[in-house]
SERO-412852 format. One line per 2 residues: number of its first residue (from 1); for each residue y, z, x of C-alpha. Coordinates in steps of 0.02 Angstrom, whole numbers, padded with zeros to 5 digits, always signed. Each point is the difference from the previous one (the first is absolute). Last residue first. Example, Ala and Ser with C-alpha at 12.3 -4.5 7.8 and 13.67 -1.06 7.14 Angstrom:
! SERO-412852
2> -00053:+00357:+00684; -00172:+00033:-00069
//
This chain:
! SERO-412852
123> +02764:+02604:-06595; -00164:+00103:-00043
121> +00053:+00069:-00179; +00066:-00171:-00058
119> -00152:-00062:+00083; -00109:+00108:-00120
117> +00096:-00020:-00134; -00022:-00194:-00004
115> -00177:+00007:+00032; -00022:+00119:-00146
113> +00108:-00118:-00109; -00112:-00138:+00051
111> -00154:+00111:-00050; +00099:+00040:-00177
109> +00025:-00201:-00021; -00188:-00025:+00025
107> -00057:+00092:-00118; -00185:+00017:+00060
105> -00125:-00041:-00135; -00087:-00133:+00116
103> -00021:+00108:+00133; -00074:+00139:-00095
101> -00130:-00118:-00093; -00032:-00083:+00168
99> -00039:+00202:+00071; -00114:+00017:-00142
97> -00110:-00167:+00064; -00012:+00062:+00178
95> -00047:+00175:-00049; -00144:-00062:-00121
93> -00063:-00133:+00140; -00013:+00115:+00138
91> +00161:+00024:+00143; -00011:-00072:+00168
89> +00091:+00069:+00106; +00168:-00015:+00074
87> +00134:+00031:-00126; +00185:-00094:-00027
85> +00079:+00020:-00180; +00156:-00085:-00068
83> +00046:-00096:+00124; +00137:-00099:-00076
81> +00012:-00202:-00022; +00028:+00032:-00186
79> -00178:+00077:-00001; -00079:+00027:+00154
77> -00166:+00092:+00005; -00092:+00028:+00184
75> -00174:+00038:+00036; -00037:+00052:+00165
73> -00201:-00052:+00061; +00027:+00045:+00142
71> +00094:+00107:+00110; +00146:+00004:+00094
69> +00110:-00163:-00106; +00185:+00033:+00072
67> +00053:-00118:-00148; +00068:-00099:+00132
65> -00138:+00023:+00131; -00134:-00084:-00140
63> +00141:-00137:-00075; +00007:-00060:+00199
61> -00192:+00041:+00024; -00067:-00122:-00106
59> -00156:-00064:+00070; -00060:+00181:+00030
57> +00074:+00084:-00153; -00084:-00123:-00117
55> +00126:+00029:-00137; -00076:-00020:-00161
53> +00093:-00060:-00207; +00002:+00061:-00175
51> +00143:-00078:-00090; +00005:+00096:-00163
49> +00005:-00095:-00162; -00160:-00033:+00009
47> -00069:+00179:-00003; -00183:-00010:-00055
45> -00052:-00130:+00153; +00090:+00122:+00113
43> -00100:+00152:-00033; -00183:-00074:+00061
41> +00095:-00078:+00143; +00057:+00166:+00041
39> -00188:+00081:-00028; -00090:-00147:+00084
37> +00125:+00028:+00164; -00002:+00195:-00006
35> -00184:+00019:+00099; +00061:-00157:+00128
33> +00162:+00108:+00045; -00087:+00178:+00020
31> -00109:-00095:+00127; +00131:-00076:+00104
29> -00028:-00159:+00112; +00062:-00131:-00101
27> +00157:+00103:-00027; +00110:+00047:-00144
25> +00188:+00041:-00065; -00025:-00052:-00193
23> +00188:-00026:-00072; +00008:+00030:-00201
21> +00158:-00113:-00062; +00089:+00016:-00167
19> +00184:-00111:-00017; -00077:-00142:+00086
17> +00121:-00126:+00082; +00066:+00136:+00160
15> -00171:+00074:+00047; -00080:-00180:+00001
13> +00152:-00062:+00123; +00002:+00154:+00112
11> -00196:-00013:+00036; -00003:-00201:+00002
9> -00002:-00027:+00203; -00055:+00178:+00068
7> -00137:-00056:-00110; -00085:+00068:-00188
5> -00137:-00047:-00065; -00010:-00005:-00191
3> -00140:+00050:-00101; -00038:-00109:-00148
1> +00110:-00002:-00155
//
């Protein structure tokens, strides 16, 4: 599956039909960005059961300020419609492709019960 770009139009939408979704936060004009391009596109073509998908922060800056989006790139993992990792930088190939093996053996049901626990806590 190719690369998908996301909008301020289809973020929600995307997020909420794909059960595994790695967020790209970008810009045309940032160096770090362009370097990590080949090497995410790289990864996504070996994971196609992951949505892989870019946020041009400049063109979208709804999702951008909504994700409170300071610096660039940010990856983002949601699985189940969760965040379930947010970091700015760009990270090499070898990183990148252990923290998708992480992601994806996440028990979901024990983060939700985390969640859960954590509000209880909070309310």
């Amino acid at each position: 599956m190719a690369v998908v770009d996301l909008t301020d139009d289809n973020f929600e939408q995307t997020v909420t039909e794909n059960g595994f979704v790695i967020v790209d936060f970008w810009a045309e004009w940032c160096g770090p960005c362009k370097s990590f391009a080949p090497t995410y596109t790289k990864v996504s073509e070996d994971h196609t059961d992951i949505v892989f998908a870019k946020v041009n922060t400049e063109e979208q800056q709804q999702v951008a300020a909504h994700f409170q989006i300071r610096s660039i790139p940010t990856l983002m993992i949601f699985r189940d419609q969760i965040i379930i990792f947010s970091q700015a930088g760009a990270l090499p190939e070898g990183s990148f492709r252990e923290l998708i093996q992480k992601a994806s053996e996440l028990d979901m049901d024990e983060v939700r019960k985390q969640i859960e626990a954590e509000q209880a806590g909070n309310a």
